[in-house]
py3Dmol code that shows the C-alpha trace and the ligand (Angstrom):
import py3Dmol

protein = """\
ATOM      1  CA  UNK A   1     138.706  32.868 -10.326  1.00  0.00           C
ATOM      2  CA  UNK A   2     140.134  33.537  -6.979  1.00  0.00           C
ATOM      3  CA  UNK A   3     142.790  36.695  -7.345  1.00  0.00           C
ATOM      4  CA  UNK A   4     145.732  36.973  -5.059  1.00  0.00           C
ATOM      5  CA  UNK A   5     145.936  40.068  -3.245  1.00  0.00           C
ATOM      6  CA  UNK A   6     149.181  41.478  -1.184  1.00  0.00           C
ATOM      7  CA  UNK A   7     148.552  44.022   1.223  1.00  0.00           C
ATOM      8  CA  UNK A   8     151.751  46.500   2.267  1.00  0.00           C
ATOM      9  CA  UNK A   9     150.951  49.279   4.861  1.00  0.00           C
ATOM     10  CA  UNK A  10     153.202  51.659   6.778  1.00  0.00           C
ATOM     11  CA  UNK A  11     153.916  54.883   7.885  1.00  0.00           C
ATOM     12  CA  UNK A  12     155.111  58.179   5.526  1.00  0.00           C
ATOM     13  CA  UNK A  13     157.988  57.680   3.496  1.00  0.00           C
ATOM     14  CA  UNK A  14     158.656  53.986   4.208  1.00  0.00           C
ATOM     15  CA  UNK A  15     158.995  52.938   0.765  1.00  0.00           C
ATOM     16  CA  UNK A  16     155.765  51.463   0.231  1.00  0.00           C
ATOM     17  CA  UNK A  17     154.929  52.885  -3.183  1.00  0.00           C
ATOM     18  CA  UNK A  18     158.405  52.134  -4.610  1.00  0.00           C
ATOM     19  CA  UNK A  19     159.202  48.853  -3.413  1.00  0.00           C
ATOM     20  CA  UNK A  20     155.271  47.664  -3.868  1.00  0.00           C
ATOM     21  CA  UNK A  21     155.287  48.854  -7.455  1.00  0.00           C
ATOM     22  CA  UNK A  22     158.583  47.099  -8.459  1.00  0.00           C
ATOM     23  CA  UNK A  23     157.240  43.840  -6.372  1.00  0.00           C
ATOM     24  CA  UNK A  24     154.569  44.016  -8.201  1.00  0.00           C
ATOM     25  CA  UNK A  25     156.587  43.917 -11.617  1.00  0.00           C
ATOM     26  CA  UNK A  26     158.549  41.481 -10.415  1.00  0.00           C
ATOM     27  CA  UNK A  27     155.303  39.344  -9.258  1.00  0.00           C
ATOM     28  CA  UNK A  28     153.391  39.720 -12.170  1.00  0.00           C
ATOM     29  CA  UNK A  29     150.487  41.463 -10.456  1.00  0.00           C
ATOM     30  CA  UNK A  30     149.137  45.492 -10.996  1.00  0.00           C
ATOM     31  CA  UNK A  31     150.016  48.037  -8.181  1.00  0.00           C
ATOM     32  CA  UNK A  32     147.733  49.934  -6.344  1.00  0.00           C
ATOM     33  CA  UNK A  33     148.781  53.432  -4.806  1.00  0.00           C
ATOM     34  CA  UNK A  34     145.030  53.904  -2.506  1.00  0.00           C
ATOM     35  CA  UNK A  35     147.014  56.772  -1.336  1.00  0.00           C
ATOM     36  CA  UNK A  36     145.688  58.449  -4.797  1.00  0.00           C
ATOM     37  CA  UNK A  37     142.565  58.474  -3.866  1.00  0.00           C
ATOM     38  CA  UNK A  38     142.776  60.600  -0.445  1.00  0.00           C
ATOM     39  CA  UNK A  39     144.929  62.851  -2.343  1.00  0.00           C
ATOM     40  CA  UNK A  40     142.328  63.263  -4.937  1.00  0.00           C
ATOM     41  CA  UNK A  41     139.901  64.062  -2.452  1.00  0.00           C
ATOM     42  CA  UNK A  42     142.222  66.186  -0.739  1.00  0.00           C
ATOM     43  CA  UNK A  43     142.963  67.865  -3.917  1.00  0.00           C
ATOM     44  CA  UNK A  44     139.394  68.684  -4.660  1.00  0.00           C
ATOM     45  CA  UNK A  45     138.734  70.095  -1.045  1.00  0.00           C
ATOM     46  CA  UNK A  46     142.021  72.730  -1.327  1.00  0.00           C
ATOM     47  CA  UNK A  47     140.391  73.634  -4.878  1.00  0.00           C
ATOM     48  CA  UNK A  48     137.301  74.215  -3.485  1.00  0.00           C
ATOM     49  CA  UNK A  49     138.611  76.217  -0.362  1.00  0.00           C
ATOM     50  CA  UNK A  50     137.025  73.935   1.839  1.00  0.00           C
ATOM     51  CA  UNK A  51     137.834  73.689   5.579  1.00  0.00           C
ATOM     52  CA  UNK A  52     139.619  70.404   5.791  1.00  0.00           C
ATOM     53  CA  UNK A  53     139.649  70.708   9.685  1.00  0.00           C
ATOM     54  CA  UNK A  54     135.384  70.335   9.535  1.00  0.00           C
ATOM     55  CA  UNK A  55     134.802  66.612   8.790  1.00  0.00           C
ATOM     56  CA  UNK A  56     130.868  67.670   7.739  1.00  0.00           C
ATOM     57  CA  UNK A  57     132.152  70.077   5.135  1.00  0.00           C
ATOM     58  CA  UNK A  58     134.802  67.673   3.801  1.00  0.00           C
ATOM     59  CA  UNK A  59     131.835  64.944   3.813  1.00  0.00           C
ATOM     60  CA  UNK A  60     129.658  67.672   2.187  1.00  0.00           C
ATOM     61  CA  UNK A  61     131.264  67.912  -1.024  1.00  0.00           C
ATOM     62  CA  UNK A  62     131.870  64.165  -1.735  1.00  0.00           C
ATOM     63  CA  UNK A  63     128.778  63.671  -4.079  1.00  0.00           C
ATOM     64  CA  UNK A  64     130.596  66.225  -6.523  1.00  0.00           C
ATOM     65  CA  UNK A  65     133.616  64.318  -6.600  1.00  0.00           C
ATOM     66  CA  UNK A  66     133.772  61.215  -8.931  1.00  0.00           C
ATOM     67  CA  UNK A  67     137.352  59.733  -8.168  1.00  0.00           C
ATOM     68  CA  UNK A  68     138.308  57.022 -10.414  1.00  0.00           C
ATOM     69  CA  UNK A  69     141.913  54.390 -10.811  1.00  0.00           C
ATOM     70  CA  UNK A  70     142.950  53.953 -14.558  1.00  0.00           C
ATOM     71  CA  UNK A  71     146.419  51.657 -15.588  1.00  0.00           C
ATOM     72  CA  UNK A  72     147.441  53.059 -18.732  1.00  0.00           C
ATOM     73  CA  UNK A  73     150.467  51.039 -19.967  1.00  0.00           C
ATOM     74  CA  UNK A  74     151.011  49.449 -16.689  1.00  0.00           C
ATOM     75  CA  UNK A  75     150.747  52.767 -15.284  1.00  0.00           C
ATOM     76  CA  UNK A  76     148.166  53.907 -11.916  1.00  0.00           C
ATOM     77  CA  UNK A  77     146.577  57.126 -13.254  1.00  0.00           C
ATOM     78  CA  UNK A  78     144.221  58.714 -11.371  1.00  0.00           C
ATOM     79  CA  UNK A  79     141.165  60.488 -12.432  1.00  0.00           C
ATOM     80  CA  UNK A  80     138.958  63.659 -10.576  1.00  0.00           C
ATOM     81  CA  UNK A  81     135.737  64.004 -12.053  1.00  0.00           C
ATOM     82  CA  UNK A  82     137.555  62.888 -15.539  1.00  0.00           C
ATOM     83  CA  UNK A  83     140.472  65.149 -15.303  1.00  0.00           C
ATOM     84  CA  UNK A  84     143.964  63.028 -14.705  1.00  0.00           C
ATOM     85  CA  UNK A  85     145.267  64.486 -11.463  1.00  0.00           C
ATOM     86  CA  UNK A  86     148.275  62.656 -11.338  1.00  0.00           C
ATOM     87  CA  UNK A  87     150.763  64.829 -10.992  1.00  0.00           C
ATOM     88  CA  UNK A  88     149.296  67.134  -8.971  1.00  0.00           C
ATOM     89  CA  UNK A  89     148.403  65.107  -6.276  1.00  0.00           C
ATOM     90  CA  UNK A  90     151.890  64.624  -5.085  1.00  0.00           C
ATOM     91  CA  UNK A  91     152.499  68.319  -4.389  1.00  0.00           C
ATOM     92  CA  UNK A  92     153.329  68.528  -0.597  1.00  0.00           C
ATOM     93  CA  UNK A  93     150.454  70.475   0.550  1.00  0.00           C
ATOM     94  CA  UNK A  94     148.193  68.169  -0.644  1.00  0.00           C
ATOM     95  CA  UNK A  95     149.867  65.684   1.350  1.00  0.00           C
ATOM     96  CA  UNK A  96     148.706  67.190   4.634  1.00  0.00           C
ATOM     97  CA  UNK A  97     145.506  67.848   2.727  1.00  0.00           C
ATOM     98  CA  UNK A  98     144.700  63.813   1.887  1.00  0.00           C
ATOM     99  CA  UNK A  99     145.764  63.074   5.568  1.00  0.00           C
ATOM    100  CA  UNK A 100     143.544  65.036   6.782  1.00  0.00           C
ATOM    101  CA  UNK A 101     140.312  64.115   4.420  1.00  0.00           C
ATOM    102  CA  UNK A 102     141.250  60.563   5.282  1.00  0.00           C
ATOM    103  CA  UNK A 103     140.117  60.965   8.729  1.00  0.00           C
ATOM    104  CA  UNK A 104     136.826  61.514   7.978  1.00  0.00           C
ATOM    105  CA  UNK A 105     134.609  58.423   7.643  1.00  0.00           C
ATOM    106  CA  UNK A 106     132.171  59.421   5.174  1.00  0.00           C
ATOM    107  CA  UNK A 107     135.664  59.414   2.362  1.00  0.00           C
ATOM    108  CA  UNK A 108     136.871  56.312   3.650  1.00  0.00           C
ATOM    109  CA  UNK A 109     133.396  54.644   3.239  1.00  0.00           C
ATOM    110  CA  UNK A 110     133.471  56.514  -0.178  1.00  0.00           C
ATOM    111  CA  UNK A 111     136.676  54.934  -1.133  1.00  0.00           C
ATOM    112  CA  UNK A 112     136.556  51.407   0.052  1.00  0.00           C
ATOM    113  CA  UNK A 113     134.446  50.029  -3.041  1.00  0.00           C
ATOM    114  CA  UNK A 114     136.798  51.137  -5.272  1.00  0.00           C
ATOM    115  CA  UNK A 115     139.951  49.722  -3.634  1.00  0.00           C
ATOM    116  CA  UNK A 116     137.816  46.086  -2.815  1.00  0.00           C
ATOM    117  CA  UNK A 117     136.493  46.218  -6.502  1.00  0.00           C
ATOM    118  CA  UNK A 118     140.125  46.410  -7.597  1.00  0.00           C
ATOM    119  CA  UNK A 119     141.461  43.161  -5.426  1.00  0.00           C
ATOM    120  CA  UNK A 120     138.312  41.364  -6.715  1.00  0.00           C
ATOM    121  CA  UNK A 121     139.389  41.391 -10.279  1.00  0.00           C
ATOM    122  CA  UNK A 122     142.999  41.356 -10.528  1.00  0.00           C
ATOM    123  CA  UNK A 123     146.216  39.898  -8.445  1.00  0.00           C
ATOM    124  CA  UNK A 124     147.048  43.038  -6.820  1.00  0.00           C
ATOM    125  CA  UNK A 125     149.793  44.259  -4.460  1.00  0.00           C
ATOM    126  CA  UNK A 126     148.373  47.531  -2.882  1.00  0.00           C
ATOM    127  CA  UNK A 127     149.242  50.005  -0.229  1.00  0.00           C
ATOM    128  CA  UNK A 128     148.120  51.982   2.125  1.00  0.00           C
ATOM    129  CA  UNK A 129     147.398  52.790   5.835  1.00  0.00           C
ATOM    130  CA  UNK A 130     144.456  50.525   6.571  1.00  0.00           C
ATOM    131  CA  UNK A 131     144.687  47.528   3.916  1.00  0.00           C
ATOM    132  CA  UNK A 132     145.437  44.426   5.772  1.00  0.00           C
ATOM    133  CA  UNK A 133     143.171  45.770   8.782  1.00  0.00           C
ATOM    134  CA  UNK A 134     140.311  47.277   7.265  1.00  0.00           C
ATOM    135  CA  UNK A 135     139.848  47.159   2.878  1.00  0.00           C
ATOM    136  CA  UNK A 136     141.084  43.139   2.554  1.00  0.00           C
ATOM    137  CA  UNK A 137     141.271  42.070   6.182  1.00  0.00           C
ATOM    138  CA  UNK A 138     141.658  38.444   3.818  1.00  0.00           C
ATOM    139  CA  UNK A 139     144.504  39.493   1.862  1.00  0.00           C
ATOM    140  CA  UNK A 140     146.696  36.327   1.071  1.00  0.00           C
ATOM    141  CA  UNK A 141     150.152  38.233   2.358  1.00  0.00           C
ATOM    142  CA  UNK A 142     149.878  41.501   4.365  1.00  0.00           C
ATOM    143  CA  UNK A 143     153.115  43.162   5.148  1.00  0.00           C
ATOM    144  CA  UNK A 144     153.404  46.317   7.815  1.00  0.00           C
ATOM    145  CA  UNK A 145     156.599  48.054   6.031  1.00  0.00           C
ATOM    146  CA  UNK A 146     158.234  50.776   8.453  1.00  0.00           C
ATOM    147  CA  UNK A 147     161.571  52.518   9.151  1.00  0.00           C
ATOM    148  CA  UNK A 148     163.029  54.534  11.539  1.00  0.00           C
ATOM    149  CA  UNK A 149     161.434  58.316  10.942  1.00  0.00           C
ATOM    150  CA  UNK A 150     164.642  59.802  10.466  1.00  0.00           C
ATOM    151  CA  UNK A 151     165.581  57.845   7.689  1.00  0.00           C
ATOM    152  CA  UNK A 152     162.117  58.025   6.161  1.00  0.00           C
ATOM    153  CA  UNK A 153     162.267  61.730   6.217  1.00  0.00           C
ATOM    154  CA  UNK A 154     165.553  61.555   4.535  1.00  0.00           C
ATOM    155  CA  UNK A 155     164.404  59.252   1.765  1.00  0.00           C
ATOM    156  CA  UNK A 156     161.499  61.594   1.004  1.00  0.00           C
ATOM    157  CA  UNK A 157     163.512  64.618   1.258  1.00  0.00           C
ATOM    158  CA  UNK A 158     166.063  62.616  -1.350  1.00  0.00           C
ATOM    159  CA  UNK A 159     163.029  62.225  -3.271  1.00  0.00           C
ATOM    160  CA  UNK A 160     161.505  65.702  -3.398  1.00  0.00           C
ATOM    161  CA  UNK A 161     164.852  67.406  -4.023  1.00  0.00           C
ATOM    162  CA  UNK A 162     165.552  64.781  -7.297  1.00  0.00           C
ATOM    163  CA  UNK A 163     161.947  65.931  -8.467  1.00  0.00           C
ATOM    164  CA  UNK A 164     163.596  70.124  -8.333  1.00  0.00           C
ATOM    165  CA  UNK A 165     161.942  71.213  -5.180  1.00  0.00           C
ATOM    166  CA  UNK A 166     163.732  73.073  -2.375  1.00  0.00           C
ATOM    167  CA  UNK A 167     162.095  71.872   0.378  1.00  0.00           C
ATOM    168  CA  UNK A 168     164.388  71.000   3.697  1.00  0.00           C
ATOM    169  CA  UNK A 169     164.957  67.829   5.905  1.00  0.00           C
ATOM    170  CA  UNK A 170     163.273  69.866   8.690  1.00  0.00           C
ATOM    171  CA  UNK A 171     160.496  70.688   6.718  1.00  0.00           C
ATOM    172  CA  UNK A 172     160.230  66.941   5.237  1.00  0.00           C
ATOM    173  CA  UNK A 173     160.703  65.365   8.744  1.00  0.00           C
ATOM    174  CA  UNK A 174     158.136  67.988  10.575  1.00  0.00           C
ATOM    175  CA  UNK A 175     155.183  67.004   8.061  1.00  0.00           C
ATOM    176  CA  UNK A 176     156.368  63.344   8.000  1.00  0.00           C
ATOM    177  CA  UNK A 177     155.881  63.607  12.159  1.00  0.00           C
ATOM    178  CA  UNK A 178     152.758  65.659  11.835  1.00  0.00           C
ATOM    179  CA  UNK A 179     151.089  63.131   9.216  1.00  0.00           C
ATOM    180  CA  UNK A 180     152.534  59.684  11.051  1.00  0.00           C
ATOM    181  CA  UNK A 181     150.753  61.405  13.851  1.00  0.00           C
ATOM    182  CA  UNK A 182     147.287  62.133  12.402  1.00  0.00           C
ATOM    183  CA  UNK A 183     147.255  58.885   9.922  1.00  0.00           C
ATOM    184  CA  UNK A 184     147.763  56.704  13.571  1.00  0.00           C
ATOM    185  CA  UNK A 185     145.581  58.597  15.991  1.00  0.00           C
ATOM    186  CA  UNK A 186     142.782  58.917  13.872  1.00  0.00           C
ATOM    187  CA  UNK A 187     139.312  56.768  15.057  1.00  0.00           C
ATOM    188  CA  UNK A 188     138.665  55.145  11.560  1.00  0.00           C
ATOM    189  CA  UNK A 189     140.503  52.968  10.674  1.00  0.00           C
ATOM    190  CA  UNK A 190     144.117  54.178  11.497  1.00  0.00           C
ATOM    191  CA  UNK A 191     147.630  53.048  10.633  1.00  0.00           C
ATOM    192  CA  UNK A 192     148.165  49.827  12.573  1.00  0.00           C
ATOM    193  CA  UNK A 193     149.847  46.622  12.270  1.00  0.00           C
ATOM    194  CA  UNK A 194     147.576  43.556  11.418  1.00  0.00           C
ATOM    195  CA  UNK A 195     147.933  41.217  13.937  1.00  0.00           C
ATOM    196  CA  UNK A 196     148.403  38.565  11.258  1.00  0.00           C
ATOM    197  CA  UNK A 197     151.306  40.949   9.203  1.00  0.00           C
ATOM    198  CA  UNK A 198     154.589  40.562   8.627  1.00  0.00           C
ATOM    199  CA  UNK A 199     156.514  43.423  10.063  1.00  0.00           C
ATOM    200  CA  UNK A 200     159.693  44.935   7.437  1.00  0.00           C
ATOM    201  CA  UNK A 201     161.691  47.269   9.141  1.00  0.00           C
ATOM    202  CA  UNK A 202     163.905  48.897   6.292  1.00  0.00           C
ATOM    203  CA  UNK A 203     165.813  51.248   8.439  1.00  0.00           C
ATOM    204  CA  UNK A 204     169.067  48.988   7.445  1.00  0.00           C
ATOM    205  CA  UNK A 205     167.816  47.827   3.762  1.00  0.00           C
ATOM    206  CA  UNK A 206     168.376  49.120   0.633  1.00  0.00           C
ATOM    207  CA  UNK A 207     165.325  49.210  -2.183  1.00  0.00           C
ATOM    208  CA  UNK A 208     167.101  46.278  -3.709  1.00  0.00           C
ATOM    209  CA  UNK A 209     166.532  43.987  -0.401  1.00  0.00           C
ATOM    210  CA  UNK A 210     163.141  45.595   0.400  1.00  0.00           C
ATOM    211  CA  UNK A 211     161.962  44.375  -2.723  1.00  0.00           C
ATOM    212  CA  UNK A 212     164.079  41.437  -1.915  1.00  0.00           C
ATOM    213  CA  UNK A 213     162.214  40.584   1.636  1.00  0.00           C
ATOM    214  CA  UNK A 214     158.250  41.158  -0.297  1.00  0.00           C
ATOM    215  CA  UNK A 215     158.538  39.103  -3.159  1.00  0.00           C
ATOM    216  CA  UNK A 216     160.141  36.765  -0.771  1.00  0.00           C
ATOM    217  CA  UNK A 217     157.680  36.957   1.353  1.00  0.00           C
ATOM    218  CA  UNK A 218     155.078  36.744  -0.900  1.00  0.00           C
ATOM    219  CA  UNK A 219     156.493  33.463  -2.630  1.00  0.00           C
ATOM    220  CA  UNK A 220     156.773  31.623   1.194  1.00  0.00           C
ATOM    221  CA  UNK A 221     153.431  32.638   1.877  1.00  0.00           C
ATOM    222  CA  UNK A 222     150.955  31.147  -1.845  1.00  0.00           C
TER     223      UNK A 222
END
"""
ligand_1 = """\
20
DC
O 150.443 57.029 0.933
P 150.228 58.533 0.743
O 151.257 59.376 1.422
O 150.070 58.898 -0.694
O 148.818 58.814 1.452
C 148.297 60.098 1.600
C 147.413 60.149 2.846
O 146.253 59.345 2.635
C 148.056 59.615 4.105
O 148.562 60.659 4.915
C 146.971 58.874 4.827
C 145.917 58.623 3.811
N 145.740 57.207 3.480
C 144.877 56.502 4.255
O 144.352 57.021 5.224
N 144.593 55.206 3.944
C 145.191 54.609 2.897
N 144.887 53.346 2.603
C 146.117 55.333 2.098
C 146.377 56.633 2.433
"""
view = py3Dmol.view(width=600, height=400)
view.addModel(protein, "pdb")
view.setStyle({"model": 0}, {"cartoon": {"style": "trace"}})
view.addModel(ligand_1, "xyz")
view.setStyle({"model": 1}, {"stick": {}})
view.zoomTo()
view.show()
């Protein structure tokens, strides 16, 4: 059985995970965050005090790491050597942490079978930086979902400050420059547009019409 796979990639704070996951719902199809799994990675790596700037240590410790994508009711868990690491991997430092361990080519190579192994078995909408270019260059629907940064950073900032923390709009828009930066100047694989994407610039849309404009999208497309 042939699965139907949407890819949706874009900068920091663009929306992807939240309008992907409720496209997904609305689709039928399971979400997948591959985020999670250079967060995981990144995670392990600030546990282990590793130097995340030295791409042979970072490569070094990847046959320790198991890293592993569970749904429990409907739900993307995500598993380090067995432990569920869910929660922790959204703490801001590891965000710098996963952007930097995803430049390194050894954990993208790690990471791809997983992510293809996913989109081979299910209809999937996943995101990422690199998934219409690089992990299903076939994907049936590939959408490039950006924003203008100031209004990402102020959607993330919105975001982090509902979830109690007290970080500030500088702070949020600083490490949303600083990651945009390294995620698109990278040499593997970085955050581009697929020539054959469809490009969603939210800066003027609510959730409701980003979610809206995909599962439109997705419908004109199959
Ligand atoms: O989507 P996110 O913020 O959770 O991703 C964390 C980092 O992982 C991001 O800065 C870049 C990297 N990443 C990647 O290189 N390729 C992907 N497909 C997904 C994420």
């Amino acid at each position: 059985m042939k699965y139907i796979s949407v890819a949706i990639d874009g900068p920091v704070g663009a929306g992807k995970s939240t309008v992907a996951r409720e496209s997904a719902k609305r689709l039928g199809f399971i979400y997948c965050d591959t985020g999670a799994l250079y967060r995981a990675v990144g995670l392990y790596c600030t546990e282990k005090g590793a130097d995340l700037d030295d791409a042979c240590k970072v490569a070094a410790v990847l046959d320790e790491i198991k890293v592993e994508i569970c749904l429990i009711d409907g739900v993307q868990h995500v598993f380090l050597n067995g432990r569920d690491v869910s929660e922790e991997i959204r703490l801001p430092e590891i965000s710098l942490a996963a952007s930097a361990v995803s430049a390194v080519a050894e954990v993208r190579a790690a990471l791809l079978g997983i992510q293809r192994e996913i989109a081979e078995n299910n209809n999937v909408v996943m995101d990422g930086r690199d998934i219409g270019t690089v992990v299903l260059p076939n994907a049936d629907v590939k959408i490039f979902l950006t924003a203008a940064p100031e209004v990402r950073a102020k959607r993330r900032y919105d975001e982090l400050i509902r979830k109690g923390s007290n970080v500030t709009y500088e702070e949020v828009l600083a490490d949303l420059n600083k990651r945009d930066y390294n995620d698109s100047h990278r040499a593997e694989a970085p955050l581009k547009q697929a020539d054959d994407a469809i490009l969603a610039d939210t800066t003027d849309m609510d959730f409701g019409q980003s979610v809206e404009f995909v599962c439109r999208t997705v419908k004109e497309r199959l």
